[in-house]
C-alpha positions, 0 to 999 in steps of 0.5 A: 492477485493478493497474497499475505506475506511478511518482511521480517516480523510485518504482516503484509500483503504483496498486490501483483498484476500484469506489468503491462498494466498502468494501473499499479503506476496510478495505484502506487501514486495514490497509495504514496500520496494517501500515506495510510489515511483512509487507505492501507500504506504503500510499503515498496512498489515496483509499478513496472513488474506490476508489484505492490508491498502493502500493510495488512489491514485485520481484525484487529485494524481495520481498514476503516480505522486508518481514517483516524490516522494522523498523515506523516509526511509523504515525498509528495508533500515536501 
């Protein structure tokens, strides 16, 4: 389930799921890993309550324009 949130002023979205599942723990690696290239940014994750705070992609930026986006470095990448 997604559902639109905000923290402070940031539109975001808050990805739960059943904590039993592995999934969210390989999502939130990948997500971390892609650093918003061609993929919305991890914000926060907690993998064992099955939670992800992610960036709202909108209208007004796509999903499609993150491709774009100059990679930042990322904890995986030091």
């Amino acid at each position: 389930m997604a559902l639109p949130v905000r923290r402070g002023q940031e539109k975001c979205v808050l990805k739960v799921s059943w904590p039993q599942e592995t999934s969210s723990c390989y999502e939130a690696l990948a997500l971390e890993t892609w650093n918003g290239r061609s993929a919305v940014r991890l914000l926060e994750s907690s993998p064992a309550d099955g939670a992800l705070l992610l960036e709202r992609a909108d209208s007004r930026r796509p999903l499609r324009s993150l491709a774009s986006v100059k990679p930042e470095s990322s904890p995986h990448s030091q």
